[in-house]
Backbone bond lengths (Angstrom), bond angles and torsions (degrees), N, CA, C in turn:
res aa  C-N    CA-C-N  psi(-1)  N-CA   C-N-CA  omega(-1)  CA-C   N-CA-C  phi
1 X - - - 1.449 - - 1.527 108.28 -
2 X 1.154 116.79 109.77 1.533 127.54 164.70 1.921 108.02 -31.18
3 X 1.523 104.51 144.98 1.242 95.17 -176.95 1.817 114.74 -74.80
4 X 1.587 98.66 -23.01 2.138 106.19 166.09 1.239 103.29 -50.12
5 X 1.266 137.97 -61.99 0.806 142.79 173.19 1.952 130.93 -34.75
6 X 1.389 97.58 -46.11 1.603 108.16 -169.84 2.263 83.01 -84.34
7 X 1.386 114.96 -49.31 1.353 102.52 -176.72 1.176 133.08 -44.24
8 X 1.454 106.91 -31.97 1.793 131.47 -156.66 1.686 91.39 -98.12
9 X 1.072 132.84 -28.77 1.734 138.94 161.80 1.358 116.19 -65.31
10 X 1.279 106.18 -48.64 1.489 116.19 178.30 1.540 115.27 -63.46
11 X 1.645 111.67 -47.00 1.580 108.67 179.36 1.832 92.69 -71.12
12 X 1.232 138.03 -38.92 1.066 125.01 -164.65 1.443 130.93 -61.03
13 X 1.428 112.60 -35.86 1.590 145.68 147.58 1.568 89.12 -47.88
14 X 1.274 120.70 -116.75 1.302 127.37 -144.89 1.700 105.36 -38.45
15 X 0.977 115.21 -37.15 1.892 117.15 -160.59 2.269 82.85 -70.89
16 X 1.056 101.79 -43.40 1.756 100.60 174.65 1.531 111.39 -36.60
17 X 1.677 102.66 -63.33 1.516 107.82 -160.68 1.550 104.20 -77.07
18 X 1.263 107.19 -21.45 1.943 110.06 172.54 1.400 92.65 -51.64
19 X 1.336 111.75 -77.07 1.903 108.15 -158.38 1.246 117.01 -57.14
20 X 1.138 127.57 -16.68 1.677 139.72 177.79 1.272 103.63 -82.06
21 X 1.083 137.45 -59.03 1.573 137.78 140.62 1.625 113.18 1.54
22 X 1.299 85.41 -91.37 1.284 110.99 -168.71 1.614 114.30 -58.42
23 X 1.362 119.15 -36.48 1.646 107.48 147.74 1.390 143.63 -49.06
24 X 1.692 101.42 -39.80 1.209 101.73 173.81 1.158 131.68 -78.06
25 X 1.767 111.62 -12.73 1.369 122.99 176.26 1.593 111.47 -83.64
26 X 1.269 114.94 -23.37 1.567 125.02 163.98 1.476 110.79 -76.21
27 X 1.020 125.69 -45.05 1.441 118.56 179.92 1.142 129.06 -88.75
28 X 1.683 107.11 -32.53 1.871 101.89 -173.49 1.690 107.89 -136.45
29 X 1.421 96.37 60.33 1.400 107.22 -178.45 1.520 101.02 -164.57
30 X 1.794 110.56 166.60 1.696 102.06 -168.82 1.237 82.29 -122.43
31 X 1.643 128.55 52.58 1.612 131.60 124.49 1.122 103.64 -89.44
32 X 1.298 146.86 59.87 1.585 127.08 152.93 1.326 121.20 -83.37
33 X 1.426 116.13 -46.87 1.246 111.08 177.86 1.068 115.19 -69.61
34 X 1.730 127.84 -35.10 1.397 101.80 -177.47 1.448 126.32 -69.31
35 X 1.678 117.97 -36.45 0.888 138.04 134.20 1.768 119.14 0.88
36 X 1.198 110.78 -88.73 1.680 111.92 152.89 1.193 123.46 -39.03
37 X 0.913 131.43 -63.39 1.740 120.80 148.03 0.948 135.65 4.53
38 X 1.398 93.48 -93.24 1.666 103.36 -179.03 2.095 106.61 -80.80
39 X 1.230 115.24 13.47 1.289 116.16 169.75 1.968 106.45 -85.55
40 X 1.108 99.87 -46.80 1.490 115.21 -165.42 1.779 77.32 -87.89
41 X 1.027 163.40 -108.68 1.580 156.44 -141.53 1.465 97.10 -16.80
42 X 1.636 107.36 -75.78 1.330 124.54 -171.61 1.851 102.48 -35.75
43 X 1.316 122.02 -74.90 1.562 122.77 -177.98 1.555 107.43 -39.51
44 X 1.519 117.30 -78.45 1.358 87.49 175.22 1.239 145.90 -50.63
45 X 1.603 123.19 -32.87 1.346 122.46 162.07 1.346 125.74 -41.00
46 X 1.477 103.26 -37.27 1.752 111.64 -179.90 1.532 95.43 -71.29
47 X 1.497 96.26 -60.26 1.735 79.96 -154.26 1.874 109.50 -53.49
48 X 1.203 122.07 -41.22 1.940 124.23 172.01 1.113 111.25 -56.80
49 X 1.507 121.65 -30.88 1.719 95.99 169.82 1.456 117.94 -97.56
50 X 0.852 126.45 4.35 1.715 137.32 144.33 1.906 108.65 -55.43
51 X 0.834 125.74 -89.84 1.766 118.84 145.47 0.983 118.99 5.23
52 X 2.046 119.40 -86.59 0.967 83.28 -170.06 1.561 115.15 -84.42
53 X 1.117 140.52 0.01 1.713 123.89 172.77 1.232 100.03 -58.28
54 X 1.546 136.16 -36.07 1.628 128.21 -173.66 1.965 85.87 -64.91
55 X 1.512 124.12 -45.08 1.204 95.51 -172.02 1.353 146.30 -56.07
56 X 2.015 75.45 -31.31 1.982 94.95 -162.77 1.626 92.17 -65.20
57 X 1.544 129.76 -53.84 1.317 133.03 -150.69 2.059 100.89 -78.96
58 X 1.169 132.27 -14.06 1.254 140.31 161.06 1.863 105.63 -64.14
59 X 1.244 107.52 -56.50 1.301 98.66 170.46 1.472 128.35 -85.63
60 X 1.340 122.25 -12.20 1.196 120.65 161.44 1.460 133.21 -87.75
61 X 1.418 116.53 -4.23 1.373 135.12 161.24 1.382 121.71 -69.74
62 X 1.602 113.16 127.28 1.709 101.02 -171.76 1.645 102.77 -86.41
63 X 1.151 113.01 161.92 1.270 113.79 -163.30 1.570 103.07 -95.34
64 X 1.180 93.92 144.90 1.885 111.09 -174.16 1.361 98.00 -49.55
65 X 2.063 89.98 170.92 1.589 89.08 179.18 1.707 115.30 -96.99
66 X 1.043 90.70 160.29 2.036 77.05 166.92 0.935 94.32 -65.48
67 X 1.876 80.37 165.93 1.537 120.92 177.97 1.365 103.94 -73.88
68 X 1.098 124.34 -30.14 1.764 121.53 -175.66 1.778 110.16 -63.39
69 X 1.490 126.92 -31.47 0.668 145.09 -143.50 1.413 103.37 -107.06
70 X 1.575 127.77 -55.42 1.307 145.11 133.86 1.588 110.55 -13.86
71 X 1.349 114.44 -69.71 1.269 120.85 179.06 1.562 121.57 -54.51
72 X 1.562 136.38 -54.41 1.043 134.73 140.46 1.436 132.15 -8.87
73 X 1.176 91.64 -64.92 1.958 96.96 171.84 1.247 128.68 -54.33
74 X 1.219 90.15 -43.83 1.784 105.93 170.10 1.181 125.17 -74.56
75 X 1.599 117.67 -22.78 1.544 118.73 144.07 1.535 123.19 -78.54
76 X 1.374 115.08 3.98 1.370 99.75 164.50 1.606 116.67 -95.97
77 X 1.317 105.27 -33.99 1.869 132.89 -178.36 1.756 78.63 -55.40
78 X 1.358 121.19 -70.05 1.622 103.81 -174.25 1.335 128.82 -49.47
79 X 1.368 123.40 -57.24 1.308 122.41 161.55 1.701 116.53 -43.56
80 X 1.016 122.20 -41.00 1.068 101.18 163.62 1.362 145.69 -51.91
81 X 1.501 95.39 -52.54 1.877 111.10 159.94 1.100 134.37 -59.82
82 X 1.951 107.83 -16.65 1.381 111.16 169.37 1.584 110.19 -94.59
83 X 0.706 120.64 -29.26 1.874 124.46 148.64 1.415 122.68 -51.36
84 X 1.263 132.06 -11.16 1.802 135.51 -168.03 1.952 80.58 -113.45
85 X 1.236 99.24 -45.46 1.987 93.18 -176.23 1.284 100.05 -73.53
86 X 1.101 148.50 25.93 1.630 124.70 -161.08 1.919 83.09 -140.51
87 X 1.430 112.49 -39.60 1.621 127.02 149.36 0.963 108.85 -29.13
88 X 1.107 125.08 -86.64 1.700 138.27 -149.93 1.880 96.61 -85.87
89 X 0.720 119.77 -15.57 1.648 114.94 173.83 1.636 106.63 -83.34
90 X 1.618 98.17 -52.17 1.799 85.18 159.26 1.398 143.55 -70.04
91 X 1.447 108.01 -25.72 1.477 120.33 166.59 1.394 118.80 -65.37
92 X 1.222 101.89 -33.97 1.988 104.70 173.18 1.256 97.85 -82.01
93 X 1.507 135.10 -24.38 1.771 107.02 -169.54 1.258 107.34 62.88
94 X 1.342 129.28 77.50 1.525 133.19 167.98 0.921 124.88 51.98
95 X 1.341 141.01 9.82 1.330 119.67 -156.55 1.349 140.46 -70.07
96 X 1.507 108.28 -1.68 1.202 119.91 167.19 1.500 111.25 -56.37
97 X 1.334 126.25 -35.18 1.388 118.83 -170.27 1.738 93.43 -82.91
98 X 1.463 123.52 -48.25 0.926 110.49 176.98 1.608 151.07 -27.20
99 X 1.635 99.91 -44.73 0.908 127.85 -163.05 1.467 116.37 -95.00
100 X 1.836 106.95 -3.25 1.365 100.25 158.97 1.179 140.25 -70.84
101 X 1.682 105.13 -34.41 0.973 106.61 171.92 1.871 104.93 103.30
102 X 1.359 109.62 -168.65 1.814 95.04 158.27 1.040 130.45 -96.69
103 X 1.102 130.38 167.81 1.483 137.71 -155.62 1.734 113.21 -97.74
């Protein structure tokens, strides 16, 4: 048995005996309410501190660059590369024609 396999059994079992648990302690026991309680605390707590970490890291992230700015560069990175080819085409002296040979 693959170990995906033995994991994906294992959460499947245990997540079973959680809710069976957890019914009977809601239904046939006089923890329900607290139980409910701290069930509904727990969810919202999760779900707000999910939030705010989307908040803290929204405001602590520096903000991208423009596109104007982006764009520039990339016309300079080109000019450059068309200047390093325009190099090496003169430093070889043609050689593309050279190198055919005859036809």
């Amino acid at each position: 048995m693959s170990s995906d396999k033995m994991v994906g059994g294992l959460l499947l079992v245990v997540s079973i005996i959680v809710i069976i648990v957890y019914g009977y302690l809601v239904f046939m026991t006089d923890y329900a309410m607290l139980l409910l309680e701290l069930t509904g605390f727990i969810a919202v707590a999760v779900v707000f501190g999910i939030l705010a970490w989307i908040g803290y890291t929204l405001a602590t992230t520096p903000p991208p660059k423009p596109i104007e700015e982006i764009e520039k560069e990339i016309e300079e990175e080109l000019k450059k590369l068309e200047a390093e080819v325009k190099e090496e085409g003169v430093e070889g002296g043609g050689s593309s024609e050279e190198a055919g040979g005859s036809a």
